[in-house]
C-alpha positions in Angstrom: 150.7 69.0 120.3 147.2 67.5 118.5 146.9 71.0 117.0 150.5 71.9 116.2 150.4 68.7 114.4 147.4 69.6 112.4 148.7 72.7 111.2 152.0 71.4 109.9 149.8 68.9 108.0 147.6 71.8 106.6 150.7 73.6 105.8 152.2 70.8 104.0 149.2 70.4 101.9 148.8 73.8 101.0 152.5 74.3 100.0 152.3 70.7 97.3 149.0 72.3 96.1 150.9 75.8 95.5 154.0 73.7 93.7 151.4 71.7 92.2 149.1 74.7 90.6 150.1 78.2 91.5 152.0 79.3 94.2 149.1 82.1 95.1 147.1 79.3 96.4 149.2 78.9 99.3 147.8 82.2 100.5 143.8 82.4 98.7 143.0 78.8 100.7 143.7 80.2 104.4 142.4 83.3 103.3 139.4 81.8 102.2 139.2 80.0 105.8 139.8 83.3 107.8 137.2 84.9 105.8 134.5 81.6 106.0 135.4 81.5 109.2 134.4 85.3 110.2 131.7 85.1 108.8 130.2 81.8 110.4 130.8 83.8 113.4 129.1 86.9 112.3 126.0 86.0 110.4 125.2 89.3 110.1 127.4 90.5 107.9 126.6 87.0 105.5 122.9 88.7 105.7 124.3 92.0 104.6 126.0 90.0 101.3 123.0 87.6 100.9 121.0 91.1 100.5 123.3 92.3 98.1 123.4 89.2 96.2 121.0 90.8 93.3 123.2 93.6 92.4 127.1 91.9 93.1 125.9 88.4 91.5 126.1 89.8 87.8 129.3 92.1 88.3 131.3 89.1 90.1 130.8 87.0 87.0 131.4 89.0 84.5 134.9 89.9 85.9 135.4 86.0 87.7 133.6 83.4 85.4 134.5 80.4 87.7 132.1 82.3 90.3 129.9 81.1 87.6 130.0 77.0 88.4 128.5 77.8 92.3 125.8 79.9 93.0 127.2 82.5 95.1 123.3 82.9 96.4 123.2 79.5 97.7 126.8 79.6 99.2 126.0 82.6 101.7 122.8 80.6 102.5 124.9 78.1 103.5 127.1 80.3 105.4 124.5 81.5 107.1 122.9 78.6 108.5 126.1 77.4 109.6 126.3 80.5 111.8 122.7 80.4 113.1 123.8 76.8 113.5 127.1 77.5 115.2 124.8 79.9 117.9 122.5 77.0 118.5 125.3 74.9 119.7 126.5 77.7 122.0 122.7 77.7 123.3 122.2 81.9 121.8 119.2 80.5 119.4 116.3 82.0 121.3 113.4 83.2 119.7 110.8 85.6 121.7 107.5 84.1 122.1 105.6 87.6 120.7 107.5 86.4 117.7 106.9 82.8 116.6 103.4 84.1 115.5 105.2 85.7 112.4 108.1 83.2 112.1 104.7 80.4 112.1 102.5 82.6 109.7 105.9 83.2 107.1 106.6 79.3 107.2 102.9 78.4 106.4 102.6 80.7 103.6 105.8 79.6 102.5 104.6 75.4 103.0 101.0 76.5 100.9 103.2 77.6 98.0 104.9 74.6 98.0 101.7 72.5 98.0 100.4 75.0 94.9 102.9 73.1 93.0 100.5 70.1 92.9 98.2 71.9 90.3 100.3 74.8 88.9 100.4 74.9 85.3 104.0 76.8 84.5 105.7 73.5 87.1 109.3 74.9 85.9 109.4 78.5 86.8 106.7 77.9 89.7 109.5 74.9 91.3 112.3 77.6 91.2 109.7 80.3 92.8 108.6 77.6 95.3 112.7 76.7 96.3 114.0 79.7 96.3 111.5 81.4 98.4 111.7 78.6 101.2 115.5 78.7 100.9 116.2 82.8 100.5 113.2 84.3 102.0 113.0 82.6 104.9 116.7 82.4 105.9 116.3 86.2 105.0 113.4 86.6 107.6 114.5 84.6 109.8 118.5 85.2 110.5 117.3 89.0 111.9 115.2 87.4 114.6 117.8 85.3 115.9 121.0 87.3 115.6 119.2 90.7 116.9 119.2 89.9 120.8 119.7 93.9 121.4 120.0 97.5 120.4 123.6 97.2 119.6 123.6 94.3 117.1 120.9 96.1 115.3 122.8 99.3 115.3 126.1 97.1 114.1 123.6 95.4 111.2 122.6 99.3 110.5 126.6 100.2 110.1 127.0 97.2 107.8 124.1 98.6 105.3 125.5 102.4 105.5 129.0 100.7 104.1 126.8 98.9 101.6 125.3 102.2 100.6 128.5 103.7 100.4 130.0 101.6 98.0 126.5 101.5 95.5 126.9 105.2 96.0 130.1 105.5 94.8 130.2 103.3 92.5 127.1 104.9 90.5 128.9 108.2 91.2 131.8 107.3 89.6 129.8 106.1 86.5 128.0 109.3 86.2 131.1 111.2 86.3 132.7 108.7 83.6 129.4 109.5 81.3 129.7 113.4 81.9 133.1 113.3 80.9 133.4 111.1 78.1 129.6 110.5 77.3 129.8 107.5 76.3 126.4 105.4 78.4 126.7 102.2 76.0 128.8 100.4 78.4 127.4 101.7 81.5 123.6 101.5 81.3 120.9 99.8 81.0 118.4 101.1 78.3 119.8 104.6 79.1 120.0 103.8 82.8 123.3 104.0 84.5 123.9 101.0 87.1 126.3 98.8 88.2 127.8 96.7 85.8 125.7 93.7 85.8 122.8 94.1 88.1 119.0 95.3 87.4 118.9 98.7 87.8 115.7 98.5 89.3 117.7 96.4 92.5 120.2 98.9 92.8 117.4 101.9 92.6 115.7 99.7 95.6 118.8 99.6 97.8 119.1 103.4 97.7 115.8 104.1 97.8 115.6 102.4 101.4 119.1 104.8 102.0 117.1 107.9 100.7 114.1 107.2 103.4 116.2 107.0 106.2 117.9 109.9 105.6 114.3 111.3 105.3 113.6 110.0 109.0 116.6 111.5 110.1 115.9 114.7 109.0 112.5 114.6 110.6 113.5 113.5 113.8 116.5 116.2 114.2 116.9 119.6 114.2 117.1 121.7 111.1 120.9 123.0 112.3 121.7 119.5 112.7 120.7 118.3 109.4 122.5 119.9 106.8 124.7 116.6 105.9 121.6 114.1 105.9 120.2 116.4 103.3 123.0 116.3 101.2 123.6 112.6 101.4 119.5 112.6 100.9 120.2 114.6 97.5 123.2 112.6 96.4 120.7 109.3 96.6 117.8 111.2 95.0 120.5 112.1 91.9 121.6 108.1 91.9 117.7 106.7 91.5 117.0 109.5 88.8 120.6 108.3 86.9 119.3 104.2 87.2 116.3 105.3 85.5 113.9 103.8 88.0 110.2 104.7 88.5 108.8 102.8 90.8 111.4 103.3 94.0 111.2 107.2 93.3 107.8 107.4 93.7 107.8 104.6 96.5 110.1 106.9 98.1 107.3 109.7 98.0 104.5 107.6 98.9 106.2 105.6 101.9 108.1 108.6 103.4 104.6 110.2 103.8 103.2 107.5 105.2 106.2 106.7 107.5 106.2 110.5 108.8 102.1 110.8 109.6 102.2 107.0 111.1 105.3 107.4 113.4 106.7 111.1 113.4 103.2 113.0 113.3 104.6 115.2 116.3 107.0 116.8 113.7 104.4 117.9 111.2 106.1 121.0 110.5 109.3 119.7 110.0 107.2 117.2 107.6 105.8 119.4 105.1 109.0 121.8 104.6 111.0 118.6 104.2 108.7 117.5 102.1 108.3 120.2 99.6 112.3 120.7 100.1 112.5 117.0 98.5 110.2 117.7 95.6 111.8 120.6 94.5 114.7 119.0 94.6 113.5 115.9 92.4 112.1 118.1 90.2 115.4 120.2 89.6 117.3 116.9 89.0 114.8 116.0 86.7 115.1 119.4 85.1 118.7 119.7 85.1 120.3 116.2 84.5 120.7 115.4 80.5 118.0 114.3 78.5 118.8 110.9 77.6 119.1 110.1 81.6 116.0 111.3 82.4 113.7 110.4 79.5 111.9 107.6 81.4 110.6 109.7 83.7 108.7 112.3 81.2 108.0 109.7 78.1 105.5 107.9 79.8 104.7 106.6 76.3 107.7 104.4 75.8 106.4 101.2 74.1 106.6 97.3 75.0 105.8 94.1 73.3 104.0 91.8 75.4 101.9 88.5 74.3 99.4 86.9 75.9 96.8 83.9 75.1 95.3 86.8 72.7 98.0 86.9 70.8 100.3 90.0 70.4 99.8 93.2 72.3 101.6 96.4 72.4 101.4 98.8 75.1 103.4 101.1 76.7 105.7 101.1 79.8 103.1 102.5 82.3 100.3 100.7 81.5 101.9 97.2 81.0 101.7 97.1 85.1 97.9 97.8 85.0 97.6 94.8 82.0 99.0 92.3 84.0 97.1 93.8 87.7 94.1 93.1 85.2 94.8 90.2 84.1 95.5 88.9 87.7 92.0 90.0 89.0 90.6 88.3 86.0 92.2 84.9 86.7 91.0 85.2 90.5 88.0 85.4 89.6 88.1 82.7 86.7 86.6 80.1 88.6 86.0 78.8 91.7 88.9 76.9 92.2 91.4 79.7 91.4 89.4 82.4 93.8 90.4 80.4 96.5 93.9 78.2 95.4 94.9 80.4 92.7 96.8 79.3 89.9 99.8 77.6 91.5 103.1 78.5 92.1 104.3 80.8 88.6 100.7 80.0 87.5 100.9 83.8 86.4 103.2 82.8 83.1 100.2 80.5 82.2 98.4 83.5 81.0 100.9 83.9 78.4 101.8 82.1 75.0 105.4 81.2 76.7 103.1 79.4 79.8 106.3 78.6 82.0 108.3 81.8 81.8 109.1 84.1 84.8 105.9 86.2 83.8 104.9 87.7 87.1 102.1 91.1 87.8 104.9 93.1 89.0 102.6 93.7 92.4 102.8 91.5 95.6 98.9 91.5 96.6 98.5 90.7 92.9 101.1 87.7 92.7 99.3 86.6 95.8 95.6 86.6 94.3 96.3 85.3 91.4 99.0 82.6 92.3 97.6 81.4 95.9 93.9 82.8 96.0 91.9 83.8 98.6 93.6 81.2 100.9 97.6 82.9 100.6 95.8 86.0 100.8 94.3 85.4 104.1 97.8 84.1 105.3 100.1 86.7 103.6 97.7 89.6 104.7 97.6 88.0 108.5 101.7 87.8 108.6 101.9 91.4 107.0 98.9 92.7 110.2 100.6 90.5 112.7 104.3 92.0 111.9 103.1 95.6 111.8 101.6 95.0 115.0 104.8 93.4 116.5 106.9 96.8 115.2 104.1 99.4 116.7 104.2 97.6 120.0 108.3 98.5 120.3 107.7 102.1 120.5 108.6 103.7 123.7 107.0 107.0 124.7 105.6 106.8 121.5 108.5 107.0 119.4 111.0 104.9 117.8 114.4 104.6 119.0 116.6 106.3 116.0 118.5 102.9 115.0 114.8 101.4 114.7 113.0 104.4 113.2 115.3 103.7 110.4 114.9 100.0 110.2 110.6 101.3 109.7 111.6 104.0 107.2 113.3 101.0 105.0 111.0 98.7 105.3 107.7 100.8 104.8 109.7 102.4 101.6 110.6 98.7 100.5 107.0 97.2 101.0 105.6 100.1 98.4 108.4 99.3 96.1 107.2 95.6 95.9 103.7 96.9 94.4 105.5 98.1 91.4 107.8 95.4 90.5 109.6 92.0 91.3 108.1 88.6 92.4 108.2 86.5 95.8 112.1 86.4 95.5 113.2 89.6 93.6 110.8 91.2 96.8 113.3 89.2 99.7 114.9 92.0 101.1 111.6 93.8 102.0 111.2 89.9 104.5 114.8 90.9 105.1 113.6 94.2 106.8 110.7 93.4 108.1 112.1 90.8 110.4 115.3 93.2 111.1 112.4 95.6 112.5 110.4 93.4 114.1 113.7 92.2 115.8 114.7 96.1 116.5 112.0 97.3 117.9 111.6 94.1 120.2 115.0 94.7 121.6 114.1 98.2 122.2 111.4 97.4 124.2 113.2 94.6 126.1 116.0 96.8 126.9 114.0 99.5 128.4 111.9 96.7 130.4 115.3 95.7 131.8 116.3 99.3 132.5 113.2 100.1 134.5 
């Protein structure tokens, strides 16, 4: 009766507000509820969106301004915790003992930036690092541990980033196919890079660069005859990170894939190297073949930028800028005393500019680190990173991955080289994203086969 009587209430409410404004809002509010409600439930997929925040964020408001007023980041945060709070209600927050090590090591890194606010010299940007990587990051690294109790959720979380792929896939696609036919790349790229309308093209490149090695590993780990459609999809994600113009994930691609393949899949060595070179040539003819003013970033290595420092004004090109600022960041950890082993604070890397509280950042993890958090958030960033690859090795079985997990590696190994050739603590999330979704994998792997025995 209690609950009958609620809903004619709600009902009531919803029909006034519908007479009231506009009769569509008698069906968006429940909506709205049914949806939050889902996904409070199934925090999982909120991870998923939360992931996919630095591509959708831009296109959502350019079509929906009003998404605008609320941060759409913070609001599947929130969602988020909810769930994880919903499941520690219910008694399902558990967290393995092999695990708090990293959870402990993550947390403290995170605390020691927040202290390096105390003498940072760039306060604004370095307060917006310091929240948002306590707030994104760690719910990031965090939500896989605790929603990942066994092989199937992290198969289901898997399914939920193939649908992502899908729809970046399609969507750049369909934008290449729109250039080809009407050549017009004003409206649909970035510098001569096509992306989704909105986002960095370098965060869309990412996304399907972690696609691209797992279709890698799957073509490692199964038979040539079985193999024909992971190769295609392989090329179709090559052909989308050529079109968004995007250096660093191609060659992140190369570099992890390799290292991925000799680390974990070494018993396929065969399979390895004519993959390999199959993938190459394969770059190379897209390279070759695809128009001129897609691919000009990837031979005009001596495209030009404007950069200016405490010197004054420098020019240099694309390429090198990264090795400025990696030079610049040794140089400031080894400044003084004090910044060798604190650093320069929290954004303390825009202090080296003439604009000293700007999001100015090296474009390189272990170089953020050095410079930002000295030899102190070295020690702890390098002990989480040691600590997690050892958690992920020990969930092997019969030394190898189990395919679901082998995948989960592939991403993250792909991901962590991507972070050493752009984006700061936060632009870098998804890579804590997928390390704690494969620490979390592997885990349940291991558990499951305990419990088989």
């Amino acid at each position: 009766m209690l609950l009958l009587t609620v809903l004619a209430v709600v009902e009531t409410i919803l029909f006034f507000l519908g007479v009231i404004t506009n009769p569509i809002i008698m069906v968006l509010i429940p909506l709205g509820l049914i949806i939050l409600w889902m996904l409070i439930n199934n925090p999982a997929i909120a991870l998923m969106i939360l992931s996919l925040t630095a591509i959708i964020k831009g296109y959502i408001i350019n079509y929906f301004p009003v998404i605008e007023i609320v941060d759409i980041t913070v609001v599947v945060t929130l969602i988020i915790w909810l769930g994880l709070f919903k499941m520690l209600l219910e008694g399902n927050w558990k967290l393995p003992s092999e695990q708090k090590t990293m959870v402990c090591l993550f947390l403290i890194f995170g605390v020691f930036l927040g202290i390096s606010y105390i003498y940072t010299s760039s306060p604004n940007y370095g307060l917006r690092k310091i929240l948002r990587f306590n707030t994104f990051a760690v719910t990031m690294f965090i939500t896989p541990l605790l929603i990942i109790r066994n092989p199937a959720d992290s198969k289901r979380l898997l399914s939920y980033f193939y649908f992502s792929l899908v729809i970046i896939t399609g969507i750049m696609l369909l934008q290449f196919i729109y250039f080809l036919t009407w050549g017009d790349i004003i409206v649909l790229a970035y510098w001569n890079r096509i992306s989704i309308h909105g986002a960095n093209p370098i965060q869309v490149s990412r996304y399907l660069a972690i696609g691209a090695a797992m279709m890698i590993a799957l073509l490692i780990r199964n038979k040539p005859s079985q193999s024909l459609h992971y190769f295609i999809m392989l090329f179709v994600l090559l052909l989308n990170i050529i079109l968004s113009g995007s250096r660093g994930p191609l060659v992140s691609i190369i570099i992890g894939s390799i290292m991925y393949a000799f680390l974990y899949e070494s018993k396929h060595s065969s399979r390895i190297f004519g993959y390999g070179i199959l993938a190459i040539v394969s770059i190379t003819a897209l390279l070759l073949l695809l128009p001129e003013n897609l691919t000009q970033r990837f031979f005009d290595l001596s495209q030009s930028a404007i950069i200016m420092t405490q010197q004054g004004v420098t020019k240099v090109n694309t390429i090198t800028t990264r090795f400025e600022f990696w030079s610049m960041s040794v140089q400031a950890w080894f400044s003084s005393v004090t910044n060798f082993f604190l650093g320069l604070g929290a954004g303390g890397f825009s202090s080296l500019f003439i604009w000293r509280d700007w999001r100015w950042y090296p474009h390189n993890l272990f170089f953020e680190i050095i410079a930002e958090l000295g030899l102190v958030g070295l020690i702890i960033g390098t002990a989480f990173l040691t600590k997690s690859y050892q958690a992920i090795k020990s969930g092997m079985q019969r030394g190898s991955f189990t395919e679901h997990s082998a995948l989960w590696v592939a991403g993250t190994i792909v991901i962590f080289f991507s972070t050493q050739f752009s984006g700061d603590f936060n632009d870098n999330r998804i890579l804590w994203m997928f390390i704690g979704v494969s620490i979390a994998s592997t885990y349940a792997d291991k558990s499951y086969d305990l419990d088989t025995d």
